[in-house]
DRENVO-176027 format. One record per residue (C-alpha): residue number from 0; x, y, z. Coordinates in nm, 4 decimals. Each point is the difference from the previous one (the first is absolute). Example, Ala and Ser with C-alpha at 12.3 -4.5 7.8 and 13.67 -1.06 7.14 Angstrom:
BEGIN
seq/c1/c2/c3
0/1.2300/-0.4500/0.7800
1/0.1370/0.3440/-0.0660
This chain:
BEGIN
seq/c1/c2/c3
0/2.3672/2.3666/0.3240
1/-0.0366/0.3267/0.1756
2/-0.3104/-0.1177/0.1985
3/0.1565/-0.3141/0.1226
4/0.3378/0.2077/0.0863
5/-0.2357/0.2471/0.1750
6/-0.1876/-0.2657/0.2340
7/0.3047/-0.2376/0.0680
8/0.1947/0.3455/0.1562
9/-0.3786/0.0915/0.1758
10/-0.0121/-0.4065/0.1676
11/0.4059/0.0749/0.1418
12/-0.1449/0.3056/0.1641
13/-0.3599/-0.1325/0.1152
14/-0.0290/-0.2305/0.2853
15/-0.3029/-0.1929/-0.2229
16/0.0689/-0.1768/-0.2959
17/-0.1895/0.0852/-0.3071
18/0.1107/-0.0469/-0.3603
19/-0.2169/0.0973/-0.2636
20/0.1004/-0.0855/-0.3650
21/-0.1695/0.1472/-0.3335
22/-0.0542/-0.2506/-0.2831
23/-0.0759/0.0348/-0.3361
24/-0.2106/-0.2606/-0.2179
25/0.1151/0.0109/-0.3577
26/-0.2849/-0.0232/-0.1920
27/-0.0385/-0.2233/-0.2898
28/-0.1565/0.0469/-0.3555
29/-0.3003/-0.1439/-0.0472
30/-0.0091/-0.1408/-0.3110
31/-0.2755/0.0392/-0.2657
32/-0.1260/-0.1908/-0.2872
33/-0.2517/0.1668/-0.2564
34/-0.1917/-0.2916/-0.1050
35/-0.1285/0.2277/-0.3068
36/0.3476/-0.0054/-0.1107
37/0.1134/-0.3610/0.0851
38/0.0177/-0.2564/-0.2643
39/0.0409/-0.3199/0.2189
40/0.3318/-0.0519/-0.1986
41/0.1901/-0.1138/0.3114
42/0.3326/0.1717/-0.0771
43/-0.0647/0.1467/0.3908
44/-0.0296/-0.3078/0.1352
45/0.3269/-0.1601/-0.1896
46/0.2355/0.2437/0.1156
47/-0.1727/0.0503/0.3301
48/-0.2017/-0.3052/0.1465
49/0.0319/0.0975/0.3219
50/-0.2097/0.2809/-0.0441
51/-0.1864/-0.0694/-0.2887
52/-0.2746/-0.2726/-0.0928
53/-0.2494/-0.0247/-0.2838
54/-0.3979/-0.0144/0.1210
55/-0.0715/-0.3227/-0.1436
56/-0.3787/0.1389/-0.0077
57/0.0505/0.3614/-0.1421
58/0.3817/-0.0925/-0.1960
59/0.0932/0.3356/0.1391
60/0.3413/0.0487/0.2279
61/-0.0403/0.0627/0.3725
62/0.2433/0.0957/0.2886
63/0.0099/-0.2772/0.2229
64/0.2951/0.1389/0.2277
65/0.0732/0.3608/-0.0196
66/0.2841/-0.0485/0.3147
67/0.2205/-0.2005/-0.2800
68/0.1140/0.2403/-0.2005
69/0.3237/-0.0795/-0.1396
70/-0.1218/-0.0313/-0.3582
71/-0.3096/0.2336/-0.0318
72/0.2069/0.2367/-0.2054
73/0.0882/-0.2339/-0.2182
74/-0.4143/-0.1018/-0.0360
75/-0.0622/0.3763/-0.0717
76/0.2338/0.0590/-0.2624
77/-0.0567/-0.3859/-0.1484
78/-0.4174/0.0694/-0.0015
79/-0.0571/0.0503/-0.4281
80/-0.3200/0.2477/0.1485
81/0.1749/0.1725/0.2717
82/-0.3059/-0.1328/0.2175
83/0.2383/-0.0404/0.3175
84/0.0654/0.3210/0.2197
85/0.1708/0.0153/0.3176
86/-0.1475/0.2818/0.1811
């Protein structure tokens, strides 16, 4: 807030405009699946189908959309193997 304070006082006293504005990217967990661990029971994919579909080649879980992650926490502490991690 300070930065944006400091350049709207600079562009009053400078004939030129020029407004520069720092952003920030929150960065989301990526989330990981140990297929060692993973059962294929599906319990991910019930509570979170969204995110979550079975491999119908490998009947292991995989992320399918990591930027919809309303109900990943509730995968993680669902999962009977603790295979999901959301790092």
């Amino acid at each position: 807030m300070r930065l944006i304070k400091y350049y709207i006082r600079q562009l009053a006293d400078s004939p030129s405009i020029s407004i520069e504005v720092e952003m920030t990217k929150r960065i989301k967990p990526m989330i990981k699946i140990d297929k060692e661990k993973c059962i294929g029971c599906g319990s991910c994919e019930a509570v979170c189908p969204k995110v979550f579909k079975l491999n119908e080649e490998t009947f292991k879980s995989e992320a399918i959309d990591a930027d919809n992650d309303d109900c990943v926490q509730e995968a993680i502490d669902i999962c009977p193997t603790q295979a999901i991690t959301n790092e």
